[in-house]
Each structure stands twice: as structure tokens, then as C-alpha cells.
C-alpha positions in Angstrom: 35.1 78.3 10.6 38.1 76.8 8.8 41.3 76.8 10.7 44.8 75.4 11.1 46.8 76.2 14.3 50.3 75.8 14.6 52.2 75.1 18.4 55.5 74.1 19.5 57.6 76.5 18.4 60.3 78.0 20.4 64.2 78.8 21.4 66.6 75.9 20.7 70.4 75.0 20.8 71.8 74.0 17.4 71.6 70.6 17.2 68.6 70.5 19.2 64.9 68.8 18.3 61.1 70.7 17.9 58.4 69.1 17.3 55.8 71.1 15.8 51.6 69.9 15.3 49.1 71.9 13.4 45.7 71.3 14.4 42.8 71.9 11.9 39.3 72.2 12.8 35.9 73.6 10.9 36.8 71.0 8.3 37.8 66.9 8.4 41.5 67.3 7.5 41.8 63.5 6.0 40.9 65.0 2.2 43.8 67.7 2.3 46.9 67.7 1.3 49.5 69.4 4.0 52.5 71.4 3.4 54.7 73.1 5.8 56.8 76.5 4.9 59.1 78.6 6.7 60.2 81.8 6.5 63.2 83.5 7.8 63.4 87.4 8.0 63.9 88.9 5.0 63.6 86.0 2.8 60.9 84.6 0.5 58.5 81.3 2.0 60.0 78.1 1.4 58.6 74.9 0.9 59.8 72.4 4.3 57.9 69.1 3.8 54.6 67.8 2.3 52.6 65.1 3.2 49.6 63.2 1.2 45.8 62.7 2.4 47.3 59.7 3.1 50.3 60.2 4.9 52.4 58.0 2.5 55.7 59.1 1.2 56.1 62.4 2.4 58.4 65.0 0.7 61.2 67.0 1.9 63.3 69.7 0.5 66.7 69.0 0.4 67.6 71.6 3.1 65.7 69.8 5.7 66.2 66.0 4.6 67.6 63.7 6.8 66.4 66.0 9.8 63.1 66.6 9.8 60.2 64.1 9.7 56.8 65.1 8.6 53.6 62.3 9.8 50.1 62.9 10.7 47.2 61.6 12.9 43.9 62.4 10.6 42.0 61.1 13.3 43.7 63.8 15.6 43.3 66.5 13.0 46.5 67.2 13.4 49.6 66.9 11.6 53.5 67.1 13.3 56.7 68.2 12.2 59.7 66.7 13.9 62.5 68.8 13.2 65.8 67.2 14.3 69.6 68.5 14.2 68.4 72.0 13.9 70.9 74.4 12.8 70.7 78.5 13.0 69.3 78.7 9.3 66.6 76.9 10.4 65.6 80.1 12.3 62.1 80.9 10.4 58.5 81.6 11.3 57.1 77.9 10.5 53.8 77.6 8.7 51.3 74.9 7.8 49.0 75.0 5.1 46.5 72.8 3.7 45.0 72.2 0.3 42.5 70.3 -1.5 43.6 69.4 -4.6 45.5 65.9 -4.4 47.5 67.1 -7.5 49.7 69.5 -4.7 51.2 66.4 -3.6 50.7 64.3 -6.8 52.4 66.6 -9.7 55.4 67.0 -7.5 56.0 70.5 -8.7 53.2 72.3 -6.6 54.1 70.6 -3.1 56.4 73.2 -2.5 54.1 76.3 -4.1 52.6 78.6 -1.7 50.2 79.7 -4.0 48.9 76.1 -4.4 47.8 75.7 -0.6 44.2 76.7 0.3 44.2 77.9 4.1 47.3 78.5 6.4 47.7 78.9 9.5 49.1 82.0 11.5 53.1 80.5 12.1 55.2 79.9 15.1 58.5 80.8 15.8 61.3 78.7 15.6 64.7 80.0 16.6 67.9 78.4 16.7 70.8 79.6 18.7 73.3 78.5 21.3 
């Protein structure tokens, strides 16, 4: 069975550092792309970062750049999310989500689409407050 797990998630002071890991297993997660989205109460999912097969070049929205720091260990099946700085709008449930299609990282304009991801996993909580 296909699945992605996310973990590290938790209370933090502003300013503060996560990291976060998603684990995939059922499925050899060196052939899909990964993006991670957040989503704070009320709001719509946002695109957070996006990394190749690879792991070269990642992307970023501008929100998080400069503070968070996507990599990944393929042969670790897992994939992290160092989130640095952290301010109280980062406050979200944190998702990963993988996809097969190389064009999700490739065109640019899909690595931050929900609807281009293929599985996601079930979130954890990140909350940021003093």
C-alpha cells in the first residue's frame, strides 16, 4: 500500500526551528517528485517547497525562502523540511505529497498545484507561538 507519513510537527517559539521528514513506503520514492503544503485554519493549501527526483534545485515560495530548506535521502525514503525562523503565520497543518510526473517540478507552474500531486500524506501540526 502506497503511503507518505509525515512527523515532526509540533509547538514552537517564534523564531524557533522544525524539522519535518515524510517517509514513503509501498513505492521507491527516487521517481517522484515531492512537494510540501500547508494549511492554516480557514485558508486555502499552499504550496511550501518542491523538490526534484533528484533533489537538485529545490523551489520555495517566497513566504518561506530564506527559512526553510527542503532535501531528501531517496535511499531513506524519506524526504525533510527544515523550517527555520518560524514566525506565527507559519502556524498550518504541514503536508507532503508526491507525484509522478517530472513536469510538477519541471514546468514550474504545477510545483505549487495541489491538484498536480498524486498521493499525500495525512499532515502534522505545526504551531508557532511564544
Amino acid at each position: 500500500q502506497l503511503q507518505l507519513v509525515e512527523s515532526g510537527g509540533g509547538l514552537v517559539q517564534p523564531g524557533g526551528s522544525l524539522r519535518l521528514s515524510c517517509t514513503a513506503s509501498g513505492f521507491t520514492l527516487d521517481y517522484y517528485v515531492i512537494g510540501w503544503f500547508r494549511q492554516a485554519p480557514g485558508k486555502g493549501r499552499e504550496g511550501v517547497s518542491c523538490i526534484s527526483e533528484s533533489g537538485g534545485s529545490p523551489r520555495y515560495a517566497d513566504s518561506v525562502k530564506g527559512r526553510f530548506i527542503v532535501s531528501r535521502d531517496n535511499a531513506k525514503a524519506t524526504v525533510y523540511l527544515q523550517m527555520n525562523s518560524l514566525k506565527p503565520e507559519d502556524t498550518a497543518v504541514y503536508y507532503c505529497s508526491a507525484s509522478a510526473d517530472p513536469n510538477t517540478y519541471y514546468s514550474g507552474n504545477l510545483s505549487f498545484r495541489a491538484s498536480a500531486y498524486h498521493y499525500w500524506g495525512q499532515g502534522t501540526q505545526v504551531f508557532v507561538s511564544s
